[in-house]
C-alpha positions as a Markdown table, in Angstrom:
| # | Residue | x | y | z |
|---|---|---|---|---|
| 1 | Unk | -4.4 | 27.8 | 72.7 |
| 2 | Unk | -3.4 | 31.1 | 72.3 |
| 3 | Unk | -4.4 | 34.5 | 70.3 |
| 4 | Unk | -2.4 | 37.5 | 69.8 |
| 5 | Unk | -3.4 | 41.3 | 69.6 |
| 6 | Unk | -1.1 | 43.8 | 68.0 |
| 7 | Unk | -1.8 | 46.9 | 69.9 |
| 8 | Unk | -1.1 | 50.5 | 68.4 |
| 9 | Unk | -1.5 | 53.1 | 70.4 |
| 10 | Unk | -1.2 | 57.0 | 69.9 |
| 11 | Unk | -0.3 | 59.1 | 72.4 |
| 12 | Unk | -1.0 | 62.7 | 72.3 |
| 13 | Unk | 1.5 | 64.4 | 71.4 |
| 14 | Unk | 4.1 | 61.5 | 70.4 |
| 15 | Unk | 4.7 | 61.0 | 66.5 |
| 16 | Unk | 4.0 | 57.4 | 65.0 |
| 17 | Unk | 7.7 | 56.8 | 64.7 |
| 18 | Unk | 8.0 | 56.4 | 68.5 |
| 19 | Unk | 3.9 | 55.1 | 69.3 |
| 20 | Unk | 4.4 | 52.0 | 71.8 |
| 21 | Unk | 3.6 | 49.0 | 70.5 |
| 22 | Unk | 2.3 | 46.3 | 72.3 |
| 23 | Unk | 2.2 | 42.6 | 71.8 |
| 24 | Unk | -0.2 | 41.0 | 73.9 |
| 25 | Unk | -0.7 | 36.6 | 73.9 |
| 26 | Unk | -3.4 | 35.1 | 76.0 |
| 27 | Unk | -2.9 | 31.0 | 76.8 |
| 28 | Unk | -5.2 | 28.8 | 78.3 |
| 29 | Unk | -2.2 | 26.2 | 79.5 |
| 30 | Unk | -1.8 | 24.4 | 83.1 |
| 31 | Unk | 1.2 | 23.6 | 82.6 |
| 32 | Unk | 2.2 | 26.7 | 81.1 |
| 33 | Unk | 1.4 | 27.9 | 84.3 |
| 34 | Unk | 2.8 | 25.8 | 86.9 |
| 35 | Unk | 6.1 | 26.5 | 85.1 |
| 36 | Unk | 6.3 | 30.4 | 85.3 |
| 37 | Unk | 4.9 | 30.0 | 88.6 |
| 38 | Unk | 8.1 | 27.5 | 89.7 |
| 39 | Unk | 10.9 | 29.5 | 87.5 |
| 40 | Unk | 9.6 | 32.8 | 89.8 |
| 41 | Unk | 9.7 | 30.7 | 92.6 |
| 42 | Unk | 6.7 | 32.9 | 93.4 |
| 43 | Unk | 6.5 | 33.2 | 97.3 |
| 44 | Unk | 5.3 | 36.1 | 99.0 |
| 45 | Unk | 8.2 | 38.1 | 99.5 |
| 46 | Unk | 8.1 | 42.2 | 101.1 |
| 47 | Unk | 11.0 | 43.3 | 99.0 |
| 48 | Unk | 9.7 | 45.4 | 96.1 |
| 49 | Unk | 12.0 | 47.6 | 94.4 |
| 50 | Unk | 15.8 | 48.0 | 94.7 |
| 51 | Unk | 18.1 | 51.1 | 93.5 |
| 52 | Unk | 21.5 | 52.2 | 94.2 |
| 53 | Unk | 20.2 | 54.7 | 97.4 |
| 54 | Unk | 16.8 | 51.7 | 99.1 |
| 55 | Unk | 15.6 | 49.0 | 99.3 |
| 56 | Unk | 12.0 | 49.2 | 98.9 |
| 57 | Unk | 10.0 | 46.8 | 101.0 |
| 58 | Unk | 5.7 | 46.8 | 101.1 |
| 59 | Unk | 3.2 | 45.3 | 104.0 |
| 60 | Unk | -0.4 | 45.2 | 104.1 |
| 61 | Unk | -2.9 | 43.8 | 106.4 |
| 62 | Unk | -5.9 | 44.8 | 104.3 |
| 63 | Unk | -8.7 | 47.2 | 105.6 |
| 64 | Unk | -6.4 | 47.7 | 108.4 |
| 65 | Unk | -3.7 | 49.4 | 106.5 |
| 66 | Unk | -0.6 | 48.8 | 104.6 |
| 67 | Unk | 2.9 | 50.3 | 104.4 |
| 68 | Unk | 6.0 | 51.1 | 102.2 |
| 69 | Unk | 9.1 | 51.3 | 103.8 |
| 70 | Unk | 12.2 | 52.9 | 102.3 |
| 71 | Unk | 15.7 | 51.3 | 104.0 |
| 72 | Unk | 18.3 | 53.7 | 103.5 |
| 73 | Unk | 21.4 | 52.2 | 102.3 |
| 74 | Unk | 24.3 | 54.3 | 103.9 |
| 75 | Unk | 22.8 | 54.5 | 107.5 |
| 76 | Unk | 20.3 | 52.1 | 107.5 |
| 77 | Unk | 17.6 | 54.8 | 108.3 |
| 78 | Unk | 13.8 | 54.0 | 107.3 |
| 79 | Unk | 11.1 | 56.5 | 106.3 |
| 80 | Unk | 7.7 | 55.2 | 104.8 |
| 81 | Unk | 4.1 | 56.5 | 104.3 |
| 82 | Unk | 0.8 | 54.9 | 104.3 |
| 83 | Unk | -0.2 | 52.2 | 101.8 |
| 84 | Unk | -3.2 | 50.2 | 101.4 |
| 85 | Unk | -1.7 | 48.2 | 99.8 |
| 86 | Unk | 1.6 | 48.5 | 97.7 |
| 87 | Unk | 1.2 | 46.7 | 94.3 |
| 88 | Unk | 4.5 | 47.7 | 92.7 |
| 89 | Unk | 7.4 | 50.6 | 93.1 |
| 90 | Unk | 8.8 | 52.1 | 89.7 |
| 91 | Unk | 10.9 | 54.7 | 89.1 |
| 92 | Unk | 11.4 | 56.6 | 86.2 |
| 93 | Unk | 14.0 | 60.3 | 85.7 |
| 94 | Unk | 14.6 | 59.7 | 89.4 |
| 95 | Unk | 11.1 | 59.9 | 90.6 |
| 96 | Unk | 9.3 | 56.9 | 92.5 |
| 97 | Unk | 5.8 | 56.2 | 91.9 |
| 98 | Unk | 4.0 | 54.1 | 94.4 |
| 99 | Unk | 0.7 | 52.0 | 92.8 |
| 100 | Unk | -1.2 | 50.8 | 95.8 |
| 101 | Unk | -4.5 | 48.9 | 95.1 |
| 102 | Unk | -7.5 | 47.3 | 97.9 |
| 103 | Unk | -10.3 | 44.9 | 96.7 |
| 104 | Unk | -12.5 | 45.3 | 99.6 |
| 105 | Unk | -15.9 | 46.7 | 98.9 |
| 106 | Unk | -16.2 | 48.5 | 96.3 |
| 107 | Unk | -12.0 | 48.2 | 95.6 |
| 108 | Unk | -9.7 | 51.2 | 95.3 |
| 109 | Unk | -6.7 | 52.5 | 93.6 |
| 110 | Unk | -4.6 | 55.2 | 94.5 |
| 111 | Unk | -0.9 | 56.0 | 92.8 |
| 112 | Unk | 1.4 | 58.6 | 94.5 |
| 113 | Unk | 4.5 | 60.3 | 93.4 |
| 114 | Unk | 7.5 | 60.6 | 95.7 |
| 115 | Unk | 10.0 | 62.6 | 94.7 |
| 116 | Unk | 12.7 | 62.3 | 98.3 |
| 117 | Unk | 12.1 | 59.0 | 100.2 |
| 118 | Unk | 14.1 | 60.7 | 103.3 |
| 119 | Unk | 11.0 | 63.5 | 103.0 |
| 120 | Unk | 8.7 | 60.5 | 104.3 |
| 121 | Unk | 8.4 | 60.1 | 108.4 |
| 122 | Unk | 10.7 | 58.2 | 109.7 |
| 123 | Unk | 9.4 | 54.7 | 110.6 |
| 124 | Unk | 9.6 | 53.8 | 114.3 |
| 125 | Unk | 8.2 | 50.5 | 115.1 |
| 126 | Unk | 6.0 | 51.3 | 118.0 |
| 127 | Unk | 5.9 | 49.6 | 121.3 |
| 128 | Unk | 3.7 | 46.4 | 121.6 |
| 129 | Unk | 0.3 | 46.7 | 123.6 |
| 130 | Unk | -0.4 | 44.2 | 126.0 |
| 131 | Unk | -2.7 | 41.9 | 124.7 |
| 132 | Unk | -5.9 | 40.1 | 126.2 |
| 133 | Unk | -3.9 | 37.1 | 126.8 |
| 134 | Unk | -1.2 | 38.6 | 129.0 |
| 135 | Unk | 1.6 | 38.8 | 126.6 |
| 136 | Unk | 2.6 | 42.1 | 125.0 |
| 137 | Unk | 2.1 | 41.9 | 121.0 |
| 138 | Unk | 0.3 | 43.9 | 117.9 |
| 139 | Unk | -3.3 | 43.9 | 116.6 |
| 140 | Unk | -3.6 | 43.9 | 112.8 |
| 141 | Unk | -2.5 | 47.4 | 111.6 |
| 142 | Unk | -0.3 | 48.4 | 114.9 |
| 143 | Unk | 3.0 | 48.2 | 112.9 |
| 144 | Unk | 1.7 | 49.9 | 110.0 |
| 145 | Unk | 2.1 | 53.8 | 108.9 |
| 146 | Unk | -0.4 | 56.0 | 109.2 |
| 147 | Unk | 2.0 | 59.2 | 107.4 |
| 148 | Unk | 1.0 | 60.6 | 103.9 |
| 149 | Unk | 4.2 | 63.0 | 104.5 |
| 150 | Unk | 6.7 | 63.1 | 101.3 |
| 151 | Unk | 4.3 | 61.5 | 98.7 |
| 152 | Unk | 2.1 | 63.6 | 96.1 |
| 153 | Unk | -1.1 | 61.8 | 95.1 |
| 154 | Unk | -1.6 | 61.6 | 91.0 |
| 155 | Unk | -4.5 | 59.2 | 91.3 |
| 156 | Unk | -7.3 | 58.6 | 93.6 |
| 157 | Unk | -10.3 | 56.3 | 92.0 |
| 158 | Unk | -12.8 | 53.4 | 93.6 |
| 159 | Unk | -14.2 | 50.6 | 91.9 |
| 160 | Unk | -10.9 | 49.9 | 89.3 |
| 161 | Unk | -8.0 | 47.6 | 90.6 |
| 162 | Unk | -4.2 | 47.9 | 89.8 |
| 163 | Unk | -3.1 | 44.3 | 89.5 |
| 164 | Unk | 0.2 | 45.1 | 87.7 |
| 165 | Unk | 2.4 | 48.0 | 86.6 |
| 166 | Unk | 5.3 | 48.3 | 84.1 |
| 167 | Unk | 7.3 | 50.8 | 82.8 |
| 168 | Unk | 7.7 | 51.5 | 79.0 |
| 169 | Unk | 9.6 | 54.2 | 76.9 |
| 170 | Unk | 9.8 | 56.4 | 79.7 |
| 171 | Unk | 6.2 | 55.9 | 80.9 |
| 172 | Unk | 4.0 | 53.7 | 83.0 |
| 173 | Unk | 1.4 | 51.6 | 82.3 |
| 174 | Unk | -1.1 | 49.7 | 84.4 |
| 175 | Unk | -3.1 | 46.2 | 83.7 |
| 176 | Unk | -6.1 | 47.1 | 85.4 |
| 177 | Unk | -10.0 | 45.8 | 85.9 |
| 178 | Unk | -13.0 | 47.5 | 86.8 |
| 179 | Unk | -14.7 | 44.4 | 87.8 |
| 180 | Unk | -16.2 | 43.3 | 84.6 |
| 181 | Unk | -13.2 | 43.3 | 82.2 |
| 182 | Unk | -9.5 | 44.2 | 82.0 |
| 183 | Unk | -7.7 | 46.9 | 80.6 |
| 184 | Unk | -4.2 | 48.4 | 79.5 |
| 185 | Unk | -4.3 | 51.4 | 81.0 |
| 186 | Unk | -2.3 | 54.8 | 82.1 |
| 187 | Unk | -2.9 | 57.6 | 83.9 |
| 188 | Unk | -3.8 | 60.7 | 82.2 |
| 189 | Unk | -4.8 | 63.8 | 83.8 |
| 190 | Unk | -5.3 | 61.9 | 87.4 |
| 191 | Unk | -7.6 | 59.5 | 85.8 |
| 192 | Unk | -7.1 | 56.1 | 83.9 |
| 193 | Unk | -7.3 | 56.0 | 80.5 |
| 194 | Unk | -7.9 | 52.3 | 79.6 |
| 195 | Unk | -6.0 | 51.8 | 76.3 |
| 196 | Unk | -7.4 | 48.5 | 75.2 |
| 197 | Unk | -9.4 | 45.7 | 76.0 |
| 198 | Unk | -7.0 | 42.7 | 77.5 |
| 199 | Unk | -10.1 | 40.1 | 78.8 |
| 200 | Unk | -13.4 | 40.6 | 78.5 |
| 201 | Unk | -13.6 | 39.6 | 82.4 |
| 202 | Unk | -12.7 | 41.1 | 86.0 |
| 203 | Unk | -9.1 | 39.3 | 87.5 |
| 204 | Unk | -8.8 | 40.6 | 90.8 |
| 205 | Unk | -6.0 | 39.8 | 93.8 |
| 206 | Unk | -6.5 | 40.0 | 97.5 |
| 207 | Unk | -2.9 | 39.9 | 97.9 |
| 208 | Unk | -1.1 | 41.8 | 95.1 |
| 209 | Unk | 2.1 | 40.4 | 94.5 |
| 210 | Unk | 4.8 | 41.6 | 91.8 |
| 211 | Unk | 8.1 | 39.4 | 91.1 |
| 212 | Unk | 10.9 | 41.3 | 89.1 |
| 213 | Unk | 13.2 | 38.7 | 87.9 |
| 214 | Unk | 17.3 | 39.2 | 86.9 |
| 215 | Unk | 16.3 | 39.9 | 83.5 |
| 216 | Unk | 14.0 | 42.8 | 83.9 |
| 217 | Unk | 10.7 | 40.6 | 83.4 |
| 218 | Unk | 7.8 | 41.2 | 86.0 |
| 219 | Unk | 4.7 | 38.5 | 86.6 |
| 220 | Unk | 2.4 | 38.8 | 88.7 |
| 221 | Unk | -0.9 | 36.4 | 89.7 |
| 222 | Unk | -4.7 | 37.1 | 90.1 |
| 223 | Unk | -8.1 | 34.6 | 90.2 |
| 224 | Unk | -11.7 | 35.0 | 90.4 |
| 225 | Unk | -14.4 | 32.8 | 91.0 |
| 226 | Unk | -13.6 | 30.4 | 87.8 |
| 227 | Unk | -10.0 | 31.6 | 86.5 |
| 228 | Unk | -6.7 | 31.7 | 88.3 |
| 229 | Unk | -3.6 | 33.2 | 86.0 |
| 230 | Unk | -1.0 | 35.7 | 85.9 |
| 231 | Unk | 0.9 | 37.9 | 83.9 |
| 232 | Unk | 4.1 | 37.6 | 82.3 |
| 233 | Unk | 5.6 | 41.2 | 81.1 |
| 234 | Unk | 9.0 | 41.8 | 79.2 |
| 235 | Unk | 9.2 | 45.1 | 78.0 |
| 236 | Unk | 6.5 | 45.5 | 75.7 |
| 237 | Unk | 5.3 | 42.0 | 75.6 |
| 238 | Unk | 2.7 | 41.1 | 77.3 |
| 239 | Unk | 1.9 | 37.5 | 77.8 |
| 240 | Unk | -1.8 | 36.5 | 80.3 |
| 241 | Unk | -1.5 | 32.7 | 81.0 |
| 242 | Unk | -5.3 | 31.5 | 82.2 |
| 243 | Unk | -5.9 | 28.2 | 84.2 |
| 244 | Unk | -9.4 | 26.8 | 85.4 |
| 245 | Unk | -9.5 | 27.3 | 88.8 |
| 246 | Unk | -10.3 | 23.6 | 89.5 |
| 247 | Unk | -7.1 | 22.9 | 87.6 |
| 248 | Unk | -4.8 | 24.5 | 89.3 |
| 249 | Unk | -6.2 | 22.6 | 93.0 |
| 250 | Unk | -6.4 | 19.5 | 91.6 |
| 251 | Unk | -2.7 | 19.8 | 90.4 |
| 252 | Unk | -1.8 | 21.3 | 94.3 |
């Protein structure tokens, strides 16, 4: 079963002739499902964004911090900068933006420009402690950056979760949820403006995790307490494949 919303949306300043236009499909199918989730072979995998100048790699390790980590091609050189915790990497005229979400508590957001990766500390892994058992090692969050050099923050809000991000005509957009339904959204004037209504309930993920694939396409999964499902987007397409939770374990 699906439905589909046609999705017209004017942004100040833009004439119609180059609005965005949005074509969103929801499906409730299993096995629509279980095959996006095989063709994306979708393993947790660090490796989140990849130019001609880094490879872009995330961590987190929850309330106790997250990183991204920006390898330097020509000399192999890392810098990163706090992150709790990277949900996507997109760049657009050259500049990075870093979307970083936490569902703990009351959740989080936070979205930060950065303009020169090599501006960001330089990452050192520091040495391991010795730990109670007699062998030297890390607690949760050792390894991780503390540094907010090199990024500019554009967004800083609690209680609304980035679960995906995509890039569109030159501008970003966000599939967000504020714990009782979920949005389109972007960020205007360091604040989300939710463009329209997606589900009229919260998805949330503990563990934000973003596939590109070869062909530009991004998906990325979420759950709550009854649904599990991801998200499937294509340039302006939009497609939010829904499961019952019990479905999905019975068929694992």
């Amino acid at each position: 079963m699906k439905y589909l919303i046609l999705i017209f949306i004017v942004l100040c300043g833009c004439s119609p002739s180059n609005t965005p236009k949005f074509n969103i499909e929801v499906f409730n199918s299993n096995q629509m499902y279980l095959d996006l989730m095989e063709e994306y072979d979708m393993n947790m995998d660090t490796l989140m964004f990849e130019d001609e100048n880094y490879v872009i790699s995330g961590s987190c390790n929850g309330e106790w911090g997250g990183s991204i980590k920006f390898k330097e091609k020509k000399d192999n050189s890392v810098y990163a900068c706090e992150a709790t915790c990277p949900v996507s990497v997109d760049k657009i005229d050259n500049i990075y933006y870093l979307s970083t979400t936490l569902a703990h508590g009351n959740g989080f957001s936070r979205i930060f420009k950065i303009l020169e990766p090599s501006s960001m500390e330089k990452y050192i892994l520091p040495e391991p402690e010795l730990m109670d058992d007699g062998t030297l090692g890390y607690y949760i969050g050792d390894t991780e950056s503390k540094s907010s050099l090199g990024r500019t923050t554009i967004l800083d809000t609690t209680q609304i979760l980035i679960i995906s991000t995509f890039p569109y005509n030159k501008d970003l957009f966000y599939i967000t949820t504020d714990f009782k339904n979920t949005w389109l959204s972007r960020v205007v004037n360091g604040r989300f403006e939710h463009l329209k209504k997606i589900l009229d309930f919260e998805i949330i993920s503990y563990e934000p995790m973003l596939v590109h694939s070869s062909n530009g396409s991004r998906l990325s999964v979420f759950y709550n307490e009854s649904k599990r499902g991801l998200i499937k987007i294509t340039g302006n397409n939009i497609d939010v494949v829904l499961i019952e939770k019990h479905n999905y374990e019975t068929n694992n």
